[in-house]
N, C-alpha and C positions, 0 to 999 in steps of 0.2 A: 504494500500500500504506500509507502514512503517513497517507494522509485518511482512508483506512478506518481505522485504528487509532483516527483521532479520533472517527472518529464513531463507534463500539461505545465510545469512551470514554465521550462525551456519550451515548450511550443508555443507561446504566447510573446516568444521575444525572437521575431524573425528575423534580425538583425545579426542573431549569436550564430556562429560556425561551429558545429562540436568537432571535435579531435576526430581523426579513423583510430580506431581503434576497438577491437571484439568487445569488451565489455567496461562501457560508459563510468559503473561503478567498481574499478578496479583499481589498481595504482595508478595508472597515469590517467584514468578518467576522474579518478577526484583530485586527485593534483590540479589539474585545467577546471574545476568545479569551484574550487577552491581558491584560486587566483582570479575567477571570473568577475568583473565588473558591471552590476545591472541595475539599474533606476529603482529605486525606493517606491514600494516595499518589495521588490521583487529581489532584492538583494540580501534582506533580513529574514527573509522568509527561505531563501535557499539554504544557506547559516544554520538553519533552525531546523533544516531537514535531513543536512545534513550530520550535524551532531546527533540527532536522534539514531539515523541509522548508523552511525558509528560505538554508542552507546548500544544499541539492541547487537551487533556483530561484537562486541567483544561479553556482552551476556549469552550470547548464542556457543562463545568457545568455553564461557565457564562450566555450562550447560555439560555440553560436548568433554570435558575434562572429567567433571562429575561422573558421569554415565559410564567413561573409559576406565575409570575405575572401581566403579561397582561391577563390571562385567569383565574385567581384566583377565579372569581365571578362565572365565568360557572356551574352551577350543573352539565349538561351538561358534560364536563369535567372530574368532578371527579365521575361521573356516569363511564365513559369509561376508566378512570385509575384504576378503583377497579377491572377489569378485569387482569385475571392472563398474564402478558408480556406486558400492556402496558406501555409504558416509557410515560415521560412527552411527549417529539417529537411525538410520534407514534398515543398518545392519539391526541394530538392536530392538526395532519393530519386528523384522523378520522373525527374527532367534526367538523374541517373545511369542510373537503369535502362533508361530509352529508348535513351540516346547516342545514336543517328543517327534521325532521323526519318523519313530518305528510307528507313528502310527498310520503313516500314507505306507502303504503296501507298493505303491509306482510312483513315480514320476506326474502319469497322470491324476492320479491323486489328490497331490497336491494343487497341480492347477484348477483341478475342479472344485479347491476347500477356496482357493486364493480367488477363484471366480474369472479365472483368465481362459474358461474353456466358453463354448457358444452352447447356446441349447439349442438342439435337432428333434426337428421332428419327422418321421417317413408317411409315405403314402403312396398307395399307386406303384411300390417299389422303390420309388426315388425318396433321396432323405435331403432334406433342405437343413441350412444354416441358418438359429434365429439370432435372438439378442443374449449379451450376456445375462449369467443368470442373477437374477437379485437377491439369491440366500445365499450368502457368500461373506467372506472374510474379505469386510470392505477396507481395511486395515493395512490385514498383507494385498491385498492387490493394489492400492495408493502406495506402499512403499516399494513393489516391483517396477510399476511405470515410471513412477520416478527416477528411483534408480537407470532405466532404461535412457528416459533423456539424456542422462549424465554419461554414462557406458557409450552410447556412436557416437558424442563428441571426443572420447578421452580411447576407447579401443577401437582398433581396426575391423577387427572382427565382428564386433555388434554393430560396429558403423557400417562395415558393407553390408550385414545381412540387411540392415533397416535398407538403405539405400537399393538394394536387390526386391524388396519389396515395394519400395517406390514405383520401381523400374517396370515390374510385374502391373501394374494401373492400380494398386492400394492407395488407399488414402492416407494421410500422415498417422491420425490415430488408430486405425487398423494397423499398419506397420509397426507401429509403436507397441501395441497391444501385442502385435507377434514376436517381438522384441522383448516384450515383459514373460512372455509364455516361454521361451528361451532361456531367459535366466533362471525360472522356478526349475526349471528341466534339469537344469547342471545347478542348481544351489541342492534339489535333492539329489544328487550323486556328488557333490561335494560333505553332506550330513551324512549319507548315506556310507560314503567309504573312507571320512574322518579325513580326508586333507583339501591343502587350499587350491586353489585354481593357480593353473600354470599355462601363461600364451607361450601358443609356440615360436618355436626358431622361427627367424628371418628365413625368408625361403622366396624363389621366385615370383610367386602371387604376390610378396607384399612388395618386391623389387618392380613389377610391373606396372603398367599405366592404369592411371584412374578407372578407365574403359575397360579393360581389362579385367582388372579387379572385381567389377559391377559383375561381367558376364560370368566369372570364377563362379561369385557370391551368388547370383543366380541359379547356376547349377548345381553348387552345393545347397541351397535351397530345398532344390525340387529334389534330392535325394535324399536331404534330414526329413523331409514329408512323407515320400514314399516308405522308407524304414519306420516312420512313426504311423503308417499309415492313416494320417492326418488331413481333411481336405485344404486347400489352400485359400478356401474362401473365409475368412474373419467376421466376424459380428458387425457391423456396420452403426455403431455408436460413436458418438460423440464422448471423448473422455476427458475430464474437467480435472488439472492440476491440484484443484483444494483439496486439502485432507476431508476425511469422512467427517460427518458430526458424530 
């Protein structure tokens, strides 16, 4: 709510050029936030937004600090942090709202507790894909997607498979949704065989061009499908970042 504020701020003063640079509110974007020059009160009120969200990020690591060591002993834990996007928070939803593993029998399983599977229903012979299901652990499934944002900008790997789903005519949060199904897949074979997630070597795919890559991701796609025999058609929902109430 507080970067929104800034930014209806800054959009109100057409005159200002913001920095290039990935994110606004980072080093060198509050650095230039912070030097910035703007006409009263548009200037006291930037000041005022920004110290707030400076004072809530450094509550947010005391937070974060707290948690790391109330949970410090979990293997558990750092089994599900060595996963690409989990924060300490996101891990420690996870770990909580699972507590025992042994009780998903599969893989799938868990996606259908986490609510990252679709509901189907047949007819006629043919079986269609509907929406996700609403009795579900709305909990773990806000902390998978999240996590998933985080994971295709920071790994390769979750980034092409999202991007291969793009590529396939998905929409962003379908992609994303199959992205988040992805991770509960390998977080329960990371709980499941007690250790952390390891990326592989460097290897030709990741030496190759962007193009490339896509089409790689592609077809390893359509063969984690096949093996899971999973259709490739996703829920078609709109998925909302806020946590659950």
């Amino acid at each position: 709510m507080l970067r929104n504020r800034i930014h209806r701020l800054l959009g109100g003063q057409h005159e200002v050029k913001l920095p290039q640079c990935s994110d606004l509110f980072g080093h060198k974007g509050v650095g230039f936030l912070e030097r910035l020059e703007l006409p009263a009160p548009a200037r006291l009120l930037l000041i005022q937004q920004l110290t707030l969200l400076k004072e809530l990020a450094v509550r947010i690591r005391e937070d974060e600090k707290t948690l790391e060591g109330l949970l410090e002993q979990s293997l558990a834990l750092q089994h599900v942090r060595s996963l690409p996007g989990m924060g300490p928070i996101l891990a420690a939803v996870v770990v909580s709202e699972i507590d025992n593993i042994e009780r998903f029998r599969s893989a799938q399983k868990l996606c259908g507790y986490a609510g990252l599977c679709p509901s189907t229903s047949s007819s006629g012979g043919k079986t269609f894909q509907g929406k996700l299901l609403p009795h579900c652990n709305k909990w773990l499934r806000w902390a998978f997607v999240e996590a998933a944002w985080v994971a295709i900008g920071c790994s390769a790997y979750f980034g092409d498979f999202y991007k291969c789903k793009r590529a396939l005519g998905k929409k962003p949060n379908i992609a994303i949704l199959a992205t988040a199904r992805l991770m509960a897949r390998i977080t329960w074979q990371l709980l499941t065989q007690c250790r952390n997630y390891t990326s592989v070597a460097e290897t030709q795919y990741l030496r190759s061009q962007p193009a490339e890559r896509i089409a790689c991701a592609v077809s390893l796609a359509k063969e984690v499908q096949k093996s899971l025999k999973d259709p490739s058609d996703f829920p078609r929902r709109r998925l909302s970042p806020v946590a659950p109430k």
